[in-house]
C-alpha positions in Angstrom: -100.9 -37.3 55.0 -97.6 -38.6 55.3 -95.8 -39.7 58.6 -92.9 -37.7 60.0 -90.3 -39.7 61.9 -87.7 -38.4 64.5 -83.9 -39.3 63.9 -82.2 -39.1 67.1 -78.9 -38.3 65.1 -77.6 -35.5 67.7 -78.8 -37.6 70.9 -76.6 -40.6 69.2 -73.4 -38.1 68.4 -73.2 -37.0 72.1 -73.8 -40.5 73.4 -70.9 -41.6 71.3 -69.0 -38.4 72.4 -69.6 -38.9 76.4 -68.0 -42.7 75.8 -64.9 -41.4 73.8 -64.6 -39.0 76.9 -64.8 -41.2 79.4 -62.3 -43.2 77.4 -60.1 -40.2 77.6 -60.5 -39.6 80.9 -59.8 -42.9 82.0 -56.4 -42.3 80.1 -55.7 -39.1 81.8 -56.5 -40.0 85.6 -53.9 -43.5 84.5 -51.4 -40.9 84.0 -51.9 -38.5 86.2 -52.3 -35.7 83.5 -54.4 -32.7 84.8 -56.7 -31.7 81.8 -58.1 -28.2 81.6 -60.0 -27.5 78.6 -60.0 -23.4 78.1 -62.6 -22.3 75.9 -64.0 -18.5 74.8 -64.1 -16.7 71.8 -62.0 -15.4 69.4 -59.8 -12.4 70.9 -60.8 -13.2 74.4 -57.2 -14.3 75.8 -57.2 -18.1 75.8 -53.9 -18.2 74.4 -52.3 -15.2 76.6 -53.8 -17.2 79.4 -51.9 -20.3 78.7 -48.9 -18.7 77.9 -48.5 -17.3 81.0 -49.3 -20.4 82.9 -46.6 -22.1 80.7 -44.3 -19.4 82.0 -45.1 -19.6 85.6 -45.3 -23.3 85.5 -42.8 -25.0 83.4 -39.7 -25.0 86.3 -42.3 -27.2 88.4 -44.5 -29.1 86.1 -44.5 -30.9 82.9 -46.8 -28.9 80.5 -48.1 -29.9 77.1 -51.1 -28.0 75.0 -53.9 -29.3 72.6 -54.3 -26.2 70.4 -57.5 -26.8 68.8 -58.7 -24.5 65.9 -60.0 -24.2 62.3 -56.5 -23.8 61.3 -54.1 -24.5 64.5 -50.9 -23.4 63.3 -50.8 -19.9 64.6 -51.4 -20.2 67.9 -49.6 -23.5 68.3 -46.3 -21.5 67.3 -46.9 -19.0 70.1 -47.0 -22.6 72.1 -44.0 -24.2 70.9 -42.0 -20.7 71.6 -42.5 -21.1 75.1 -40.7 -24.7 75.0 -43.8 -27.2 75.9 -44.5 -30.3 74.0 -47.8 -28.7 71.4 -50.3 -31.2 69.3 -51.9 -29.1 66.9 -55.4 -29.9 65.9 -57.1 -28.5 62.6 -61.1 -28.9 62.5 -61.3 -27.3 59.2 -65.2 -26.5 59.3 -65.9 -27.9 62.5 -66.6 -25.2 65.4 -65.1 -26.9 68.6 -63.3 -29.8 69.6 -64.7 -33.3 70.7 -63.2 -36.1 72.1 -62.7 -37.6 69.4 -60.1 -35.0 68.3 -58.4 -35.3 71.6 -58.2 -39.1 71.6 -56.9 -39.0 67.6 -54.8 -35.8 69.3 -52.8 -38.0 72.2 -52.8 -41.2 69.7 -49.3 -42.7 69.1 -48.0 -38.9 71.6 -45.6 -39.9 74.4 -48.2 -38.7 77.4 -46.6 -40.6 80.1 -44.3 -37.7 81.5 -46.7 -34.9 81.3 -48.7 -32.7 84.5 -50.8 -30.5 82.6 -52.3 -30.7 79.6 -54.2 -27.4 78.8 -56.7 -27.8 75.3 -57.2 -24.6 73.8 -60.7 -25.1 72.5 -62.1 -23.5 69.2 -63.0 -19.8 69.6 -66.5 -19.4 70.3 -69.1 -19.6 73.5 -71.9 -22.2 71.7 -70.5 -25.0 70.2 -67.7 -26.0 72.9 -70.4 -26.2 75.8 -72.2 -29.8 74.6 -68.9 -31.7 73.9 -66.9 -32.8 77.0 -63.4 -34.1 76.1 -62.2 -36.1 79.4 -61.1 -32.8 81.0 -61.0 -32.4 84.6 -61.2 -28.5 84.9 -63.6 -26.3 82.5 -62.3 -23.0 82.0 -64.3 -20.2 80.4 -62.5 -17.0 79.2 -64.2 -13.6 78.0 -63.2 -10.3 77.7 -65.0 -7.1 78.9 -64.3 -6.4 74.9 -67.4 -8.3 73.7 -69.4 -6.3 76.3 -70.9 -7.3 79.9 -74.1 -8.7 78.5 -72.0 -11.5 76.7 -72.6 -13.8 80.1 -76.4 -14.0 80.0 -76.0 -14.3 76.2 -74.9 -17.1 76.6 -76.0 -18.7 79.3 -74.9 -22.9 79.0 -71.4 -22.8 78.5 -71.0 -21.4 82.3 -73.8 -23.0 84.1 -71.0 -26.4 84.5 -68.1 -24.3 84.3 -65.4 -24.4 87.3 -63.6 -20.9 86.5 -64.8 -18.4 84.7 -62.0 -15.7 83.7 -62.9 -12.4 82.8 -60.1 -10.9 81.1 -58.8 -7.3 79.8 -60.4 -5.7 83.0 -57.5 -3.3 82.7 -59.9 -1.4 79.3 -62.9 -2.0 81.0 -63.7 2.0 81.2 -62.8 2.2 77.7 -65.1 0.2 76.2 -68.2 0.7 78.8 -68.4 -2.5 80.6 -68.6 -3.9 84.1 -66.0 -7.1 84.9 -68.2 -6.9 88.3 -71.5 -7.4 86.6 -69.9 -10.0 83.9 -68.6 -11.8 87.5 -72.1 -12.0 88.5 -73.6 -13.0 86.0 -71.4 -16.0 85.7 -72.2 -16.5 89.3 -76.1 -16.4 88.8 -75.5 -19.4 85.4 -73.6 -21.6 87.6 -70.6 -20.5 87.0 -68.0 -22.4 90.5 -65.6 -20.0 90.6 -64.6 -16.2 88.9 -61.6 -14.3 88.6 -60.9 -11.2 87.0 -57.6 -11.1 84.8 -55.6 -8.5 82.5 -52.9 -10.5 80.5 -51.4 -7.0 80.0 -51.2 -5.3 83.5 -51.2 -8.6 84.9 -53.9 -8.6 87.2 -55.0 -11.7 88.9 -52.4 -13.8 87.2 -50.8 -15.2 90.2 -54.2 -16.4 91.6 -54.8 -17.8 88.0 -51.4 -20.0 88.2 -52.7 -21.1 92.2 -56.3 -22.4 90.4 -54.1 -24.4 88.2 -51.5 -25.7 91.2 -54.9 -26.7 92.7 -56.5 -28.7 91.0 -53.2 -30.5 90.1 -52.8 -31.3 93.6 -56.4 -32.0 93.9 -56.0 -34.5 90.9 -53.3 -36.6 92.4 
């Protein structure tokens, strides 16, 4: 009988990934950039989000955005409409960002001037959760679209999450499902803080833009 080893590749990876973060961080807090990496899946209104924040925002602060994707283009073009500085990141195969995307990202970028730097993580709830990037604020966005058993599905992304944003509230009868119970469950994995959003009716938008003004002021 032969002898099995264990490769600790993945421990090694996210060792490796918590240093470049650090690094980041450590970059960020120098320049007194507010980092809020926004993550959800695909159609659950991480970009509509940020938009809006953009909107409400840029008279007061200095705004840039990571848009991080499989192919970035598309949704850093809805960015650059809205007149922030955008670094578009393409992870061709790869199903999230790490920090080594962001530090390659803000390589050689003029970051001195900038308040807020919101990362628009790729769509999906598993991958983003084990790869911090030197954020300060996790943001976690679903819609009462994917249904309101999509919080206990999965579980880890929210349990170190500080907002949890659950979005669309305005079809929630429509499609059968319960923001309140989605809210709870967040609650019950962890989950800091929730707040209920509809990018369309504009529900809880303006407590959305305070959160942000927050932690900005906390950051400083």
């Amino acid at each position: 009988m032969h002898k099995v080893s264990d490769v600790k590749i993945g421990q090694d990876i996210m060792k490796i990934n918590k240093k470049i973060a650090a690094d980041n961080n450590a970059f960020f807090n120098a320049n007194r950039i507010t980092v809020f990496n926004v993550m959800g899946a695909i159609g659950s209104g991480k970009t509509c989000l940020i938009e809006n924040a953009i909107d409400r925002l840029k008279d007061s602060f200095s705004i840039a955005v990571v848009a991080g994707d499989v192919v970035a283009k598309f949704d850093s073009d809805r960015f650059a409409a809205h007149g922030v500085k955008v670094i578009p990141v393409s992870t061709g195969k790869e199903c999230h960002l790490d920090a080594h995307f962001i530090e390659h990202a803000i390589e050689g970028e003029d970051m001195h001037n900038i308040d807020i730097l919101f990362i628009e993580n790729v769509g999906n709830l598993i991958c983003p959760s084990d790869f911090d990037l030197g954020e300060h604020v996790k943001v976690v966005v679903v819609s009462v679209s994917e249904g309101d058993d999509i919080v206990l599905k999965h579980p880890v992304i929210f349990k170190n999450t500080d907002i949890t944003i659950v979005n669309k509230i305005d079809i929630a009868e429509f499609v059968g499902a319960s923001a309140k119970k989605m809210s709870d469950d967040a609650y019950t994995c962890g989950c800091k803080y929730v707040l209920l959003t509809s990018c369309k009716r504009g529900d809880g938008l303006k407590d959305w833009n305070a959160f942000i003004k927050e932690q900005v002021a906390g950051n400083r």
